[in-house]
C-alpha positions, -999 to 999 in steps of 0.1 A, spaced: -687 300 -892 -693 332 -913 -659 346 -922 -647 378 -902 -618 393 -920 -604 413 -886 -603 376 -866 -563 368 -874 -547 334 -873 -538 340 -838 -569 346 -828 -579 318 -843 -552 296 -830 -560 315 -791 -597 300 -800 -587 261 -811 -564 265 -779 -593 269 -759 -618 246 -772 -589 222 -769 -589 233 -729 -621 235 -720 -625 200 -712 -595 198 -686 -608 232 -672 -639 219 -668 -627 188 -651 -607 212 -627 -637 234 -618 -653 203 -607 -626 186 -587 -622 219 -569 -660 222 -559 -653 191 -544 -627 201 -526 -646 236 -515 -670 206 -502 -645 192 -481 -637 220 -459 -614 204 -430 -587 188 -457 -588 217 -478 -577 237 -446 -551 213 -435 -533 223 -468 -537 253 -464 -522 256 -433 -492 234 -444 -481 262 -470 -493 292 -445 -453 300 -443 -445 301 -481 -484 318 -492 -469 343 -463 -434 350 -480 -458 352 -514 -477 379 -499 -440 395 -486 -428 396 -519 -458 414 -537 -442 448 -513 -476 463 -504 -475 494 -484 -513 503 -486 -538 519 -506 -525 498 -536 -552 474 -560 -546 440 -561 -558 408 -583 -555 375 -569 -560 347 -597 -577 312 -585 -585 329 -543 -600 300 -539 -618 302 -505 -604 330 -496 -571 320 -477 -549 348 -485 -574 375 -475 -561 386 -446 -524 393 -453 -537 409 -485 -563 432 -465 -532 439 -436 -513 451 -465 -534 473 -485 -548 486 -451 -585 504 -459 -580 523 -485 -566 497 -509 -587 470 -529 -583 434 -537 -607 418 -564 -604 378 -562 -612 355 -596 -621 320 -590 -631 296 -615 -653 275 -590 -687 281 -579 -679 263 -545 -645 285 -534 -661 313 -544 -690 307 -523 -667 301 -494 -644 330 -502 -675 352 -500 -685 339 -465 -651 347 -454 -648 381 -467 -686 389 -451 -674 371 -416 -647 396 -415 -661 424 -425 -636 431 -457 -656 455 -478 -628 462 -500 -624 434 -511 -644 421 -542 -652 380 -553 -661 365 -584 -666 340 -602 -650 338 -636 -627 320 -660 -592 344 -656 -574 330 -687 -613 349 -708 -610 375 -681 -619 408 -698 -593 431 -667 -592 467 -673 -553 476 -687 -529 487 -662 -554 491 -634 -538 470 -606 -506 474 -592 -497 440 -580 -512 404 -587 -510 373 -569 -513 337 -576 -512 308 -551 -509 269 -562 -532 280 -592 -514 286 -627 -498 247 -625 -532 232 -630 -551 261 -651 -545 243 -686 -546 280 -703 -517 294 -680 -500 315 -707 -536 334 -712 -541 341 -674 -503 350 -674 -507 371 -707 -547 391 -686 -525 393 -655 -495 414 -672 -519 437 -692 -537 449 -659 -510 455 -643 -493 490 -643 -461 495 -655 -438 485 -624 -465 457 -612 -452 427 -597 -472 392 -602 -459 369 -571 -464 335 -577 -463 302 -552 -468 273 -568 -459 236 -572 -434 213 -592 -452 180 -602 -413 165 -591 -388 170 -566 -357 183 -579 -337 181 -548 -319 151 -527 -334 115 -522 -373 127 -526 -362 126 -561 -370 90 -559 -407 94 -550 -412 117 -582 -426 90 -603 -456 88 -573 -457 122 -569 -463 134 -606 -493 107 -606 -506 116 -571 -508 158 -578 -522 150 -617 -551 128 -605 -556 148 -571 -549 185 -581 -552 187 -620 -514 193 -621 -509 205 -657 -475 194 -683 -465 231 -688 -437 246 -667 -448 278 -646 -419 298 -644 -410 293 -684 -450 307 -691 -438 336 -670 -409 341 -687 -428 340 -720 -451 371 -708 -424 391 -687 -396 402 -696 -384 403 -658 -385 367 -637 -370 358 -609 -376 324 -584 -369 340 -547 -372 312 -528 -380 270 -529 -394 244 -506 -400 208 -501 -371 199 -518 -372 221 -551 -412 215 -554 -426 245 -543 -414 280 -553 -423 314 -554 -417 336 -583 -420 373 -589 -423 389 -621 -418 425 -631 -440 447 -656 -414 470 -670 -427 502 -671 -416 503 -711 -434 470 -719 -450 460 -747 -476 437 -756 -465 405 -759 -496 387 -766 
């Protein structure tokens, strides 16, 4: 590689980090084409977390005509509470990493009719966003098995305006409350092999980008969560 004197070692480090990814993303993007595939399961989950995606799309506080990003839409689940909220004159612009959910996602947007709302297909942690032109973000059971969470985290906070709340649900790979502790040791194997869960804590890679982060509410005995964090309106870059 030819040298370029305005690449910097954390550019360079960002790039190794990548390489060093790729492989598990790639791995994810394929188990989650599979799971596009398999239509019927797929909606079973996603009708056993319908109640905490709802409180997730609660928190982000939408009163209509506001822009929002939803990392990893998947097929398109959480369309319709985001489309209530920003009513018509709002947008939404969904980024999944599989070719399958996005596939599906756009069927479901064209079935009901949402033309303001925009899919595509894309890698969000290499995401090129326009700075501070959404006012909210929202990730659901995504960022705990993207291995380059602190990039999306890091894309997500620069496009947001000052103000912007990111509302995340998302999962543990343990229990941390009562006797389900005891099934932790099946649990971490089962969401790994079956989800892609990644090693790296969610809420701490929040904290890491945003100054202000709060958990609002668990489930499932400490497993599931959803977080909001804050974009103070005096932030600076903290990639």
């Amino acid at each position: 590689m030819d040298y370029d004197p305005s690449r910097t070692a954390s550019d360079e480090a960002k790039e190794k980090t990548r390489e060093q990814n790729t492989p598990l993303a790639e791995r994810g993007q394929r188990l989650y084409d599979r799971w596009a595939e398999n239509q019927l399961l797929y909606d079973l989950i996603a009708r056993a977390s319908a109640s905490p995606r709802k409180q997730a799309c609660d928190q982000l506080d939408l009163s209509g005509g506001e822009r929002v990003l939803e990392i990893g839409c998947g097929p398109g689940v959480n369309f319709e509470m985001l489309a209530e909220g920003i009513s018509s004159n709002g947008a939404v612009v969904g980024i999944d990493y599989s070719t399958r959910m996005v596939q599906r996602a756009i069927a479901r947007r064209r079935e009901h009719g949402w033309e303001n709302i925009e899919v595509v297909r894309g890698d969000a942690s290499r995401a090129s966003f326009e700075p501070e032109t959404f006012d909210a973000a929202l990730a659901s059971l995504v960022l705990s098995v993207i291995p380059a969470a602190r990039e999306v985290i890091q894309a997500v906070h620069d496009a947001l305006s000052p103000g912007g709340r990111f509302v995340v649900f998302d999962a543990r790979a343990r229990y941390r409350e009562g006797s389900m502790r005891l099934l932790n040791p099946l649990r971490t194997r089962f969401v790994r092999r079956t989800f892609n869960h990644q090693e790296h804590g969610v809420v701490d890679e929040l904290r890491a980008v945003f100054e202000r982060v709060a958990v609002v509410e668990t489930f499932r005995a400490g497993s599931e969560y959803v977080a909001v964090a804050v974009k103070q309106p005096d932030s600076a870059d903290n990639s």
